[in-house]
VMD Tcl script that draws the C-alpha trace (Angstrom):
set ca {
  {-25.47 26.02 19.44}
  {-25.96 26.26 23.24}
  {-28.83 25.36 25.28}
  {-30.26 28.32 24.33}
  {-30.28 27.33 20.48}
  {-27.95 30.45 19.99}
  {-25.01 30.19 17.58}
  {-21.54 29.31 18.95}
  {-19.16 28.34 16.92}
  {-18.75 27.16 12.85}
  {-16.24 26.80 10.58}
  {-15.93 28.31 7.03}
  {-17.21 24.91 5.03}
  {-20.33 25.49 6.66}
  {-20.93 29.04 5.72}
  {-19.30 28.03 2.08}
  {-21.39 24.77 2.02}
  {-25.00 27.07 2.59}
  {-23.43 30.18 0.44}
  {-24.37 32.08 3.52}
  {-23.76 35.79 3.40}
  {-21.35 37.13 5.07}
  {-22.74 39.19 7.85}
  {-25.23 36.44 8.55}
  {-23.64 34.36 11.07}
  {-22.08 35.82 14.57}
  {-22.01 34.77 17.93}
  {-25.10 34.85 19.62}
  {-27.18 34.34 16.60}
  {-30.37 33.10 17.31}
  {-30.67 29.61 15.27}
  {-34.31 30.04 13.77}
  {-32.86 33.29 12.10}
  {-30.83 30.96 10.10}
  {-33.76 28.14 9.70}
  {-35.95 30.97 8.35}
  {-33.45 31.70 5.85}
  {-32.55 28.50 4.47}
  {-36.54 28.04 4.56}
  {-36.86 30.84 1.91}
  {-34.20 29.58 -0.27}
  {-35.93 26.09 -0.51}
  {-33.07 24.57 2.31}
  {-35.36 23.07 4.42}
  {-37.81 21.39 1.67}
  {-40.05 21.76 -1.22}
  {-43.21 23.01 0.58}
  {-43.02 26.80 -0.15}
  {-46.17 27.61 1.49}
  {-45.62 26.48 4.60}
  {-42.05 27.97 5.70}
  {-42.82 28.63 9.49}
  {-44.05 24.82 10.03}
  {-40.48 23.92 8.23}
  {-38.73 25.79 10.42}
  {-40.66 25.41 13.70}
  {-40.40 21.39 12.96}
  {-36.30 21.85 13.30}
  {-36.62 23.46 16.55}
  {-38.99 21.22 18.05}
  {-36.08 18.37 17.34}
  {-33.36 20.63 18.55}
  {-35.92 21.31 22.14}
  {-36.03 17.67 22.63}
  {-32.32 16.54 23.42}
  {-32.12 13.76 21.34}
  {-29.65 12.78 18.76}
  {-30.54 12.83 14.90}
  {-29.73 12.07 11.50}
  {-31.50 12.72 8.32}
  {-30.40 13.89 4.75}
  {-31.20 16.46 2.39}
  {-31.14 17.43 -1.45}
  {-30.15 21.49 -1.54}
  {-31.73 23.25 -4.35}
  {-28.19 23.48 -6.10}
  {-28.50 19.50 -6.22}
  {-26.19 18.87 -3.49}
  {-27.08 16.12 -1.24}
  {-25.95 16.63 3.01}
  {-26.37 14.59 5.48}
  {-27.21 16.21 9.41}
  {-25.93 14.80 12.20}
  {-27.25 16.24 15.64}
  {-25.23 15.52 18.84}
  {-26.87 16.80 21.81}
  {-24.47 18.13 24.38}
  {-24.19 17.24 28.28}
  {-25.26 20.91 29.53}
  {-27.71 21.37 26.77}
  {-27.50 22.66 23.33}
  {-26.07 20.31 20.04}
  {-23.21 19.72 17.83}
  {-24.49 19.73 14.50}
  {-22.49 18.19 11.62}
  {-22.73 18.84 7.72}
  {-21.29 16.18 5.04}
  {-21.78 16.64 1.41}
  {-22.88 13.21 0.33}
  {-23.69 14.20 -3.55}
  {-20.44 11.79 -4.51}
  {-22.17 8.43 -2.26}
  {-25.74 9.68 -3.69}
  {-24.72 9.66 -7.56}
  {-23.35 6.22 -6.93}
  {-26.23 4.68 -5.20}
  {-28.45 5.98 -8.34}
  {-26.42 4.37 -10.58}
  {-26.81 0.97 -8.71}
  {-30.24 1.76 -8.47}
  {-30.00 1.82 -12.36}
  {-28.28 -0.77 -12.97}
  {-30.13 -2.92 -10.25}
  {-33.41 -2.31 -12.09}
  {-31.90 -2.39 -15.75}
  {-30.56 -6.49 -14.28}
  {-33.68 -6.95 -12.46}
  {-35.84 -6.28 -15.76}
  {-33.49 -8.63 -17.88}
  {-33.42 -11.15 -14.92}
  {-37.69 -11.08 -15.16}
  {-37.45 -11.62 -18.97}
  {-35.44 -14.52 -18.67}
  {-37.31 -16.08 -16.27}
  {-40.31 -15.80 -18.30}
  {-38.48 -17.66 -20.66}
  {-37.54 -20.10 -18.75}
  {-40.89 -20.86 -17.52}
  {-42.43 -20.84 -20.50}
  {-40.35 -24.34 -21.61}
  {-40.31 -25.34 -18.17}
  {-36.46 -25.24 -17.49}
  {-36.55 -22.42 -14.79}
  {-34.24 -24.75 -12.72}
  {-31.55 -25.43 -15.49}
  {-31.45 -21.68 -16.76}
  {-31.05 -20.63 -13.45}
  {-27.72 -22.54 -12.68}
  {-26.50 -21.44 -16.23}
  {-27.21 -18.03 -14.90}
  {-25.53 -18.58 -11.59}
  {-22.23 -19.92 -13.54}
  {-22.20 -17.40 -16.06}
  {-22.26 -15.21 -12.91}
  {-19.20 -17.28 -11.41}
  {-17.66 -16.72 -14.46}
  {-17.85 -13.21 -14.77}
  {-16.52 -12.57 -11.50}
  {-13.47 -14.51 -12.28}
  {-12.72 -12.29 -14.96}
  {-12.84 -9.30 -12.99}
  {-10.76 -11.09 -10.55}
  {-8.31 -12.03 -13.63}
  {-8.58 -8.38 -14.68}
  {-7.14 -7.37 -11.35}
  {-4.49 -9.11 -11.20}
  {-2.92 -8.25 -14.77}
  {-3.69 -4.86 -14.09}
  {-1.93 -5.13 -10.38}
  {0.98 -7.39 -12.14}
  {1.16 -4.86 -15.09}
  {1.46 -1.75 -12.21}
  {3.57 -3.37 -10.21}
  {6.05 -3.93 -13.05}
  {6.29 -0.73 -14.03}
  {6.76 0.99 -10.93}
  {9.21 -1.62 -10.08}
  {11.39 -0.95 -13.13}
  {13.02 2.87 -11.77}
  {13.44 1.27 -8.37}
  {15.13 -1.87 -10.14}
  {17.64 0.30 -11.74}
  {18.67 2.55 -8.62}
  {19.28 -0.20 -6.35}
  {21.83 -1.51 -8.58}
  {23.28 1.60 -8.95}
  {23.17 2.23 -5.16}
  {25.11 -1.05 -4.81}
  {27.29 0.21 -7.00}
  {27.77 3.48 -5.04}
  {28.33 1.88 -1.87}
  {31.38 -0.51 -3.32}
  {33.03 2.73 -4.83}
  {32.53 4.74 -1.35}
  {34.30 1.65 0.53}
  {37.08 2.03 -1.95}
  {37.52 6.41 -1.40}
  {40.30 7.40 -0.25}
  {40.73 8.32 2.62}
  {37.51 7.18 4.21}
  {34.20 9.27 3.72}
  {31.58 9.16 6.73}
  {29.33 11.10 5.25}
  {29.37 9.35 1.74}
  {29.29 6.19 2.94}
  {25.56 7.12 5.29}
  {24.77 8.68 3.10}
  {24.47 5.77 0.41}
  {23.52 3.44 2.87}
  {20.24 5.55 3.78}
  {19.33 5.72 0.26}
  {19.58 1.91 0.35}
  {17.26 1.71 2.44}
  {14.89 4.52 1.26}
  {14.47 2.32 -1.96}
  {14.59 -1.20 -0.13}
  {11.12 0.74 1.43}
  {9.85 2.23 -1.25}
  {10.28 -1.76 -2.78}
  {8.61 -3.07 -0.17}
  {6.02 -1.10 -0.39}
  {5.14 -1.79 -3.86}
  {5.44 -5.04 -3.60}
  {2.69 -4.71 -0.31}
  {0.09 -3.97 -3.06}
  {0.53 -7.12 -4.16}
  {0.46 -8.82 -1.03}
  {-2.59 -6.84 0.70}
  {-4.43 -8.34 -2.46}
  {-3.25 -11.46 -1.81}
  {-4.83 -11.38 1.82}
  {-8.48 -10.57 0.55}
  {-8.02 -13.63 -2.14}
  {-6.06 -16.33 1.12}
  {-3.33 -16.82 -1.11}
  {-0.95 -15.41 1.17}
  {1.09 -17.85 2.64}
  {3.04 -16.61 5.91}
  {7.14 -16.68 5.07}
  {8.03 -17.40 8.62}
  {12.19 -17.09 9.68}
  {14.44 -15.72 11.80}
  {15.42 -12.14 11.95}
  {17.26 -9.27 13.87}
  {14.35 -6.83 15.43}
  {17.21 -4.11 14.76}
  {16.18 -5.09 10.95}
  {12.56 -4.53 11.14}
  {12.85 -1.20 13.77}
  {15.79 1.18 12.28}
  {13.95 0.99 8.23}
  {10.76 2.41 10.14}
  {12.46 4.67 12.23}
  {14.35 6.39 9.77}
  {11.47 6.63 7.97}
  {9.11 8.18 10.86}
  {12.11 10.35 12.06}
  {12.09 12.37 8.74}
  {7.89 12.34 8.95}
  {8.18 13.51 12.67}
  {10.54 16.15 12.30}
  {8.43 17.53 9.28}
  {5.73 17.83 11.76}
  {7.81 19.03 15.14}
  {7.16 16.55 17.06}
  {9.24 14.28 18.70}
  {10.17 10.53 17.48}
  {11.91 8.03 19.78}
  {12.29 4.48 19.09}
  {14.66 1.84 21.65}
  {17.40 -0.29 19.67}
  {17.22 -3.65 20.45}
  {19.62 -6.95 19.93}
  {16.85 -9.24 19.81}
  {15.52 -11.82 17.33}
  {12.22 -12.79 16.11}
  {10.50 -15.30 14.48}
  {7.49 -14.27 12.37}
  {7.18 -13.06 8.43}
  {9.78 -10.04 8.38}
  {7.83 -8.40 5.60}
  {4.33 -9.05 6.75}
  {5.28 -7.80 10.41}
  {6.39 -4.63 9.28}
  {3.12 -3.74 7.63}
  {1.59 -4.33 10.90}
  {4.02 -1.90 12.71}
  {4.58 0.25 9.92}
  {1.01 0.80 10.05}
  {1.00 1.41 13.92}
  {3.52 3.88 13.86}
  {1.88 5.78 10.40}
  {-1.38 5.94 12.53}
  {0.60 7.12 15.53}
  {2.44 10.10 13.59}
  {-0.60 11.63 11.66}
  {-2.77 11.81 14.40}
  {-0.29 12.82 17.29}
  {-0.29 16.90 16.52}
  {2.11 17.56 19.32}
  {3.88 15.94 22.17}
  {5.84 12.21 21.43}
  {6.06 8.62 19.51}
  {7.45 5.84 21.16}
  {8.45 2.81 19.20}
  {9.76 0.00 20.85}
  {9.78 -3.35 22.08}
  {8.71 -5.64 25.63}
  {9.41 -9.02 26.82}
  {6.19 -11.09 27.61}
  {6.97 -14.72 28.22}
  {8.47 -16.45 24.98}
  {7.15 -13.31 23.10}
  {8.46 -10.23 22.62}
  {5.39 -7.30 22.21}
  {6.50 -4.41 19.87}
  {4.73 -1.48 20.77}
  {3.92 1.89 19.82}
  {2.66 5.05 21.94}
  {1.61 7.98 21.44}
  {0.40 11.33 23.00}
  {-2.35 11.72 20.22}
  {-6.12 12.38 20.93}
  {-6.73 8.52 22.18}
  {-9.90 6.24 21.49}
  {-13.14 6.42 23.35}
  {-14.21 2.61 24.39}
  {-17.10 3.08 21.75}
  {-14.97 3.78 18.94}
  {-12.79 0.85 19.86}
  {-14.78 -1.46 18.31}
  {-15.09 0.13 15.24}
  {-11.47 1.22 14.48}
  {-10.46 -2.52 13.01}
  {-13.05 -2.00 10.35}
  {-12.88 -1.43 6.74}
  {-12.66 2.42 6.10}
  {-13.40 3.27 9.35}
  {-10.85 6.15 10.27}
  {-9.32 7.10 13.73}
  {-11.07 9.85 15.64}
  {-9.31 13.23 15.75}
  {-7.90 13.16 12.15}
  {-6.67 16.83 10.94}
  {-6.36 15.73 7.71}
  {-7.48 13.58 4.44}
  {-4.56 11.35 4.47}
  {-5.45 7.77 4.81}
  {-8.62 5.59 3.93}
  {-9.35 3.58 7.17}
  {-7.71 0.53 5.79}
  {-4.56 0.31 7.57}
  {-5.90 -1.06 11.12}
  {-7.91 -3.35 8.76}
  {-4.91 -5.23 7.15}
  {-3.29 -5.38 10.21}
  {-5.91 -6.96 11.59}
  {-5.74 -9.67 8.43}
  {-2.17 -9.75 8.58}
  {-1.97 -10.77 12.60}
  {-4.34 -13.64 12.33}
  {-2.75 -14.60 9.58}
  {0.65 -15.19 11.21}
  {-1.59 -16.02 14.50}
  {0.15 -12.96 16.46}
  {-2.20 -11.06 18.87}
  {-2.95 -7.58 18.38}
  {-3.55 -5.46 21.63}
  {-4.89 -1.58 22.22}
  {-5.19 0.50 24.79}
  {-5.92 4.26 24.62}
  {-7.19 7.33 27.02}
  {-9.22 10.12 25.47}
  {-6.41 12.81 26.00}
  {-3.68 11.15 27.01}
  {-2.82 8.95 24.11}
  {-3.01 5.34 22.44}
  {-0.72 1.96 22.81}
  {-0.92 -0.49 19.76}
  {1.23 -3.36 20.40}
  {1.31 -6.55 18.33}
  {3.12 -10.10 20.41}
  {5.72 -12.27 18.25}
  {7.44 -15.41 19.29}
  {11.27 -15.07 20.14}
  {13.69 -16.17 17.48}
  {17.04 -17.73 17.20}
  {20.17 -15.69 17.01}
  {21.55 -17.09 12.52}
  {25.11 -16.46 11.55}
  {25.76 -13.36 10.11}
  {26.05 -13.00 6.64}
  {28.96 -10.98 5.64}
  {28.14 -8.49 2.35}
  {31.04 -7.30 -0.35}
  {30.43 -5.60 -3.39}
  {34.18 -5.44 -4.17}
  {35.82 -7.27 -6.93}
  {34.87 -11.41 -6.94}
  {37.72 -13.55 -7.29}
  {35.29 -16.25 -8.72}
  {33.33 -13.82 -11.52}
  {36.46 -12.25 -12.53}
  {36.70 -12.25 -16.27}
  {33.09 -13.56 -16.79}
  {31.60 -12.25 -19.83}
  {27.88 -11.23 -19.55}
  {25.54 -10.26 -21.56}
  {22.78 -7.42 -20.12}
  {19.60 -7.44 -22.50}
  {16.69 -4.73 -21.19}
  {14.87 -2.20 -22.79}
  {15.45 0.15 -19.76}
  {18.99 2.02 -20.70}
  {18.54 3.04 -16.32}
  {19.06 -0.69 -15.43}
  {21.61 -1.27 -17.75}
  {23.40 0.86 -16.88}
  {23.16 0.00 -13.10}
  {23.59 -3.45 -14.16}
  {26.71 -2.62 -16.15}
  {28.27 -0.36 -12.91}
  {27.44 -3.11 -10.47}
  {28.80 -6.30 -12.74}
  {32.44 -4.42 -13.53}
  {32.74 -4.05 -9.56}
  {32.88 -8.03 -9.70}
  {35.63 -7.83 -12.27}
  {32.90 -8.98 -14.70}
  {33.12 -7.65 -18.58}
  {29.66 -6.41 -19.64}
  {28.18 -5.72 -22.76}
  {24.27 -3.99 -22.60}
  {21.77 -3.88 -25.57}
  {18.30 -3.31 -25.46}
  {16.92 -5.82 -28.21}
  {18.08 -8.76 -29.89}
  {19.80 -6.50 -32.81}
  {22.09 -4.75 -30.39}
  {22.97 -7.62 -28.86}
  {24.25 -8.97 -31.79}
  {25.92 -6.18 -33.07}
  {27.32 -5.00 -29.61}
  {29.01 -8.34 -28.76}
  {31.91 -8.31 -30.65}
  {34.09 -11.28 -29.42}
  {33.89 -14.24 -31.27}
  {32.74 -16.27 -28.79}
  {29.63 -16.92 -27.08}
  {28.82 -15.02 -23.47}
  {29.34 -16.56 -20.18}
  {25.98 -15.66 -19.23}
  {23.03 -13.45 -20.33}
  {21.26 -11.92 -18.32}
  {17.82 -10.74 -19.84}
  {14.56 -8.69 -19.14}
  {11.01 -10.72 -19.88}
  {9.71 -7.69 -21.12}
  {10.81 -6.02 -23.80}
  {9.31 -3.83 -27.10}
  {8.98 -5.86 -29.58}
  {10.08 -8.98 -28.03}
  {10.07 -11.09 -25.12}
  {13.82 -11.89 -23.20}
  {13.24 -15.34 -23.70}
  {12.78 -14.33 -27.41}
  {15.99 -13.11 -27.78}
  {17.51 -15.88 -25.35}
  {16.48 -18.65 -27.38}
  {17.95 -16.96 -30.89}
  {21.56 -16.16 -29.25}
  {21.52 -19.38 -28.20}
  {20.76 -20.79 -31.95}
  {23.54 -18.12 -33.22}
  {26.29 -19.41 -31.28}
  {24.92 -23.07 -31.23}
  {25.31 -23.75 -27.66}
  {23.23 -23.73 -24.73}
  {24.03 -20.47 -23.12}
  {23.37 -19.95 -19.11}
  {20.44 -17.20 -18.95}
  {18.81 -15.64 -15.92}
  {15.39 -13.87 -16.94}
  {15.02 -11.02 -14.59}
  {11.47 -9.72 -14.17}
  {9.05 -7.76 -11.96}
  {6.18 -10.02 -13.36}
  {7.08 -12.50 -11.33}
  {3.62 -14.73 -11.93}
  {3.42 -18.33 -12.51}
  {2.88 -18.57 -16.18}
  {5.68 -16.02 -16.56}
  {7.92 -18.54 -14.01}
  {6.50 -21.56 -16.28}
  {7.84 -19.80 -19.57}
  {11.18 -19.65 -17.92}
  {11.34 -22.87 -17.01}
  {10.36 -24.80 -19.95}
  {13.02 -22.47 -21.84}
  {15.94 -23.99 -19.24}
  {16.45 -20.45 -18.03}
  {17.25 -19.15 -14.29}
  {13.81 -16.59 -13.21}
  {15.12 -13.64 -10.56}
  {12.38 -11.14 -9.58}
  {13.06 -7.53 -9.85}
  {14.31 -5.83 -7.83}
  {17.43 -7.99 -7.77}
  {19.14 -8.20 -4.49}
  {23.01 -7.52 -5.70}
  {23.67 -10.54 -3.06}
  {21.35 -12.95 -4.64}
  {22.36 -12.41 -8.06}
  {26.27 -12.65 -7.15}
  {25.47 -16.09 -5.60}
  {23.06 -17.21 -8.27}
  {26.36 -16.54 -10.88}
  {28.21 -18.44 -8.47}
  {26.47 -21.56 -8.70}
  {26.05 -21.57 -11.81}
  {30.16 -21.11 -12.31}
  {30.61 -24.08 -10.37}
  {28.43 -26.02 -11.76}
  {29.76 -25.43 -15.05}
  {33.66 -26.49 -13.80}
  {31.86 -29.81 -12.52}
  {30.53 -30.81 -15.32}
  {33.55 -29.57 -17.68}
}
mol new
graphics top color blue
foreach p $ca { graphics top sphere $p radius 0.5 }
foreach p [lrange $ca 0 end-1] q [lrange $ca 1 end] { graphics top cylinder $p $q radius 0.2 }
display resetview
């Protein structure tokens, strides 16, 4: 409304949020026309009788400039909280949230407080009355303790249990994308296209596994079990993921992406340090509606600051402080995406690896987030082939998973070693399937199957053919008791998804080992 108190502007929430008719609101509309309606409908509170003292009320807060909040439960038993900003050359910006959701919640704790509070009063009672208020109180506390460790517990089996599943389709298409790209080095003649092609869906599911295996992580953070993985790494490796990534999200919203190449190395937690910029460069892209991203990276001193700008709506200085907060979200958000925890863990993350996060913004102009990492050292570069492996040439292998996907990726990536393969989901399969009359080279065996565990079915091939066969237990459950199971069973433990690399030189060793002590 303007100074005036006449009607300016609205949206359609508004008018759908009061069920106002349609030919009620227009330009020019004189506020108290509106008050005096919701005052007849019961909008403005229960006392019926007295509708012009309700409504006169809201205009003698509106006629004194000053800022306001209060809350209120509609007749249709939604509950809104009002939010008056006065404006600079009089009039107010007036906002309307439905709150039922936060409400209903805050009832039930009510509830619940007074259902715990009761019990917590008759127990006292009981404890005074044999004079053991003190004891009963710590046996309270503890049983407290323990209950919170439970739901702690409960967490993590659920988070281990989630994490495993989702991990099992992306297990089984990056070995079948490691497949791919050893076939596309062998067309004939050479195919551009093909072989970009596979090498961006390598690393669309490298992401997509990194992501998962965040959730983990971010939980981690909240418990301080995360331990920082420091080494050294190309910045090309952390920048061109993300930027292929916020390239396809840019040009879905026409704006433009750049990011600046760079040849130099860094020494921090390569996985941890991409949440941090991946969240930088997420926040930068949703709320930049037109204009430009910049990713890239500065040298300060021994540290390198990797940076990303924006042309977005920018931060006012008062909303600085708040914008590292748990669900707090960015100013000038179009949309629902997002919960206000990404600036949060990023936050967590940076002290963690003790790297300094820096922003600077202008209301209009745009934002800088930039986060400063210690220089690395240039390491050897590791050379990658899928093709044929002199050294696991005519090793027989066993593939036990109840996933036919991953054995089947596991199959296609083996035979491009010059391994022979044989796959079965169970223990019956496998011996059925394996028709040689000798025992396998290796097996290689999920922890979780149907009806039975890998180990399981590790432990009775290994009684059939009465020797102790080599076995790598491959697993997206990749906690401790599940490692001490392994262990104790003399078995290898590889988390899923299985680098192709690591599990080539994991067969390796164990090869050689096996001459050496032939």
């Amino acid at each position: 409304v303007d100074k005036d108190l006449k009607l300016v502007a609205w949206n359609q929430q508004y008018q759908y949020l009061f069920e106002y008719p349609k030919r009620l609101l227009y330009i020019g509309c004189d506020i108290k026309t509106i008050y005096e309606y919701n005052a007849q409908r019961g909008y403005l509170g229960n006392d019926d009788s007295n509708q012009k003292r309700l409504v006169q009320r809201r205009l003698t807060q509106l006629n004194t400039g000053n800022a306001y909040r209060l809350e209120r439960e509609l007749p249709n038993g939604k509950v809104i909280e009002i939010r008056g900003t006065p404006l600079k050359n009089g009039g107010y910006v007036t906002t309307y949230t439905d709150i039922s959701d936060y409400h209903h919640v805050l009832t039930e704790l009510a509830q619940s407080k007074s259902l715990l509070e009761e019990r917590v009063s008759l127990r006292t009672q009981e404890l005074q009355n044999v004079n053991e208020s003190l004891q009963r109180e710590n046996e309270l506390r503890a049983r407290t303790e323990q209950e919170l460790l439970q739901v702690h517990a409960s967490k993590s089996r659920f988070l281990a249990a989630a994490s495993h599943d989702l991990l099992q389709p992306i297990n089984a298409a990056r070995l079948f994308a490691a497949s791919i790209q050893a076939q596309v080095k062998n067309v004939q003649p050479p195919s551009k296209s093909l072989e970009t092609t596979s090498q961006q869906l390598d690393d669309a599911l490298t992401q997509a596994e990194q992501l998962i295996n965040s959730l983990r992580e971010i939980s981690r953070l909240s418990s301080g079990k995360e331990q920082a993985r420091r080494s050294h790494f190309s910045l090309d490796s952390l920048l061109r993921p993300l930027a292929s990534e916020a390239n396809a999200i840019a040009s879905k919203k026409e704006i433009v992406f750049h990011w600046v190449p760079s040849n130099a190395w860094l020494y921090s937690d390569l996985h941890l340090l991409r949440r941090v910029l991946q969240n930088f460069v997420s926040n930068a892209l949703r709320y930049t509606q037109s204009g430009k991203v910049l990713m890239g990276v500065r040298r300060k001193g021994s540290e390198f600051s990797l940076q990303v700008l924006d042309t977005g709506p920018g931060i006012s200085e008062n909303e600085m402080e708040r914008i590292f907060e748990e669900f707090e979200r960015l100013p000038g958000a179009v949309s629902n995406q997002g919960l206000g925890l990404g600036l949060s863990i990023a936050q967590r993350i940076s002290q963690l690896l003790g790297h300094s996060i820096e922003v600077q913004s202008k209301v209009g102009v745009g934002s800088k987030f930039s986060i400063s990492v210690p220089i690395g050292h240039i390491q050897p570069a590791k050379i990658e082939a899928h093709n044929q492996d002199p050294n696991l040439a005519g090793v027989h292998i066993l593939c036990v998973d109840n996933e036919q996907r991953i054995l089947m990726g596991m199959q296609s990536l083996l035979e491009q070693w010059g391994c022979h393969v044989v796959t079965a989901t169970d223990l019956g399969q496998a011996l059925s399937f394996w028709n040689l009359t000798h025992a396998p080279d290796f097996i290689l065996a999920d922890y979780h199957l149907d009806h039975e565990t890998g180990l399981d079915v590790i432990e009775a091939l290994r009684l059939h053919w009465q020797t102790n066969i080599n076995a790598i237990v491959i697993s997206a459950d990749n906690s401790d008791e599940v490692r001490q199971n392994v262990s104790e069973c003399n078995c290898l433990f590889m988390a899923k998804p299985v680098a192709p690399a690591a599990l080539r030189n994991v067969l390796r060793q164990q090869i050689n080992l096996k001459k050496q002590f032939s």
